[in-house]
C-alpha positions in Angstrom: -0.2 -17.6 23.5 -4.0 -17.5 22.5 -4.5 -16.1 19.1 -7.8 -14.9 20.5 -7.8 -10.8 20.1 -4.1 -10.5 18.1 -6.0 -9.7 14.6 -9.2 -7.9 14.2 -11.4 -6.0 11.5 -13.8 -3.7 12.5 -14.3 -4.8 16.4 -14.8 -8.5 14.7 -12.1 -10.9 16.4 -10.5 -13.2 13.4 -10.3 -16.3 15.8 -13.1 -15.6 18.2 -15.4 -14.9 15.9 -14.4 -16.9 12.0 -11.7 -19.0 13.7 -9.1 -17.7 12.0 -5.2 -17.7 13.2 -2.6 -15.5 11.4 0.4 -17.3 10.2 4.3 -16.5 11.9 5.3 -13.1 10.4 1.5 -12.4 9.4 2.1 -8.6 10.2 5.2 -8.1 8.3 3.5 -6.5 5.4 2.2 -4.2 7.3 5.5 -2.6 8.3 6.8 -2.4 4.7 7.4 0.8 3.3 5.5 2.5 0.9 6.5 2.7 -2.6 6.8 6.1 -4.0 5.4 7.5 -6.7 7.3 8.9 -9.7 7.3 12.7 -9.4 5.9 14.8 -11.7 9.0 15.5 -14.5 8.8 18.3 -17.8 11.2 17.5 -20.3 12.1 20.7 -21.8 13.4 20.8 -25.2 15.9 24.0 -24.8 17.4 22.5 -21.4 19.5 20.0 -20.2 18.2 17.0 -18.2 14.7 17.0 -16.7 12.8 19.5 -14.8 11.8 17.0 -11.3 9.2 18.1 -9.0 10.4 17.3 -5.3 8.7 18.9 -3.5 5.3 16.9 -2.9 5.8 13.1 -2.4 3.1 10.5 -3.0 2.7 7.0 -2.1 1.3 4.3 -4.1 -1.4 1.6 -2.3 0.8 -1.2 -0.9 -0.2 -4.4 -1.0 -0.5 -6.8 2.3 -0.2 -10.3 2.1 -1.6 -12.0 5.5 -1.3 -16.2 5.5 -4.2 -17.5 7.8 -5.5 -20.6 8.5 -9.3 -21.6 9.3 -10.0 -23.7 11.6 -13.6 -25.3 12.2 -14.8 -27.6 15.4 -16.3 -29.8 12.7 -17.3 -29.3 8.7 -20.3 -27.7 9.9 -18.6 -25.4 11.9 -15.7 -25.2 9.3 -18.4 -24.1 7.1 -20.2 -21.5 8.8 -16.7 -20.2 9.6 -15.0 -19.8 6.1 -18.6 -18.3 4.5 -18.6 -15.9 7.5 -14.9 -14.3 6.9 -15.6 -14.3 3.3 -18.9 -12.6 3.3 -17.3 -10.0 6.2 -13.7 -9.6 3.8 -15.8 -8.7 0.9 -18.4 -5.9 2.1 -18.0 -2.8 0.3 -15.4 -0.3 1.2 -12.3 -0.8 3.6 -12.0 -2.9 6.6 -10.0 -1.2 9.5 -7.6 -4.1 10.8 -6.3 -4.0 13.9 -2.9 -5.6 14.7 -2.2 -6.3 18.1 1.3 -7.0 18.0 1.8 -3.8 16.4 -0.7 -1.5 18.1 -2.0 -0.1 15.2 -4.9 -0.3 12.5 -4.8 0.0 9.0 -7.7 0.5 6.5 -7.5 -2.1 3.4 -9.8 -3.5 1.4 -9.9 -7.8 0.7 -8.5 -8.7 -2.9 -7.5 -11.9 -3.6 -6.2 -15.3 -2.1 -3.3 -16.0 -3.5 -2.4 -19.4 -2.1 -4.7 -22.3 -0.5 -4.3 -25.7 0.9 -5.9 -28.2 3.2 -4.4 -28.8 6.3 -7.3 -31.7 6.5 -9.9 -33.3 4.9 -13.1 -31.2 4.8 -15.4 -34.5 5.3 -13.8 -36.5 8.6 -14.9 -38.7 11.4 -17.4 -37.2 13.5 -15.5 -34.6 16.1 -12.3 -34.2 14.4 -11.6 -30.3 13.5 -11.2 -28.9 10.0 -8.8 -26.7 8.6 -7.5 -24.9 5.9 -4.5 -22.6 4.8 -4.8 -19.5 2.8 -2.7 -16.5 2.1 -4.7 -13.5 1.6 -3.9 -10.6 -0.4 -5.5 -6.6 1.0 -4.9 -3.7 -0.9 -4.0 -0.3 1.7 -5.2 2.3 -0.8 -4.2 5.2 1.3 -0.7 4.8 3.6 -2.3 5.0 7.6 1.5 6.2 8.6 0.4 4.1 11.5 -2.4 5.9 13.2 -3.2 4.6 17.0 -6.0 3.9 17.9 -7.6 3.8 22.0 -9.4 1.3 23.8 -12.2 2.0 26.0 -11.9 1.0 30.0 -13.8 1.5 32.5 -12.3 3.2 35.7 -10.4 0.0 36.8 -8.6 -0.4 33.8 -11.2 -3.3 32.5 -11.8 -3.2 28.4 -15.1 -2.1 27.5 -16.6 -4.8 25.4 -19.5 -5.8 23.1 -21.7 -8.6 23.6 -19.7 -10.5 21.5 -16.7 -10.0 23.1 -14.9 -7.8 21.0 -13.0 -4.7 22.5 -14.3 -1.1 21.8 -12.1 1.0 19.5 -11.8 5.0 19.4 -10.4 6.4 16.3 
């Protein structure tokens, strides 16, 4: 199975384009429930117990833990790769993420990489590919509740596409 259109973030391909691939079980995070706000309590002196509003819920931003490697035809290209998904992770404002396995997009912000490690060396014989392993840590500040999202065809059922390649997304 390619790894070529399985993760994207706003139309840009993780592999095609920064040679990323998302680690086994890379999308479980994504299909984690919420965790819910404390409702909104009154302790009243003259009663008993609590006084609990239940009638408006509230989710708090969940946290979404994505392990990814780089990997790079050479340290050049290794280079160019790991500056490019950094620079694009880090923009201002949320990055809409597109799943494939699960259909669905979901709008999170980059904040951290919690775990690294080479998978080679960065300097190697001329030819040989470099990589590196990461875990990656987004913030989903708002729950999506898993909105779809529609892909653009053209009237034989052929994906619309950019000049780079990536699919067209409708929101």
């Amino acid at each position: 199975m390619s790894a070529l259109g399985m993760y994207a973030s706003d139309g840009n391909d993780w592999y095609g384009t920064y040679g990323v691939i998302v680690g086994k079980n890379g999308s479980d995070d994504f299909l984690k429930f919420w965790d819910r706000k404390p409702p909104m309590q009154h302790d009243w002196a003259d009663q008993n117990g609590v006084d609990t509003d239940t009638q408006n819920v509230f989710f708090k931003a969940k946290d979404i833990s994505i392990p990814i490697a780089i990997i790079g035809n050479d340290e050049a290209d290794f280079w160019a790769k790991h500056k490019a998904f950094f620079n694009h992770l880090s923009q201002p404002g949320t990055r809409r993420i597109y799943v494939n396995e699960l259909s669905r997009s979901f709008y999170c912000y980059y904040d951290s990489c919690t775990d690294f490690s080479r998978l080679t060396r960065i300097k190697t014989d001329e030819g040989n590919r470099v990589a590196c392993k990461y875990t990656l840590k987004f913030i989903e500040p708002a729950p999506s509740f898993f909105t779809q999202f529609a892909f653009l065809t053209d009237k034989d059922g052929n994906y619309l596409v950019t000049q780079t390649g990536n699919k067209l997304i409708v929101s």
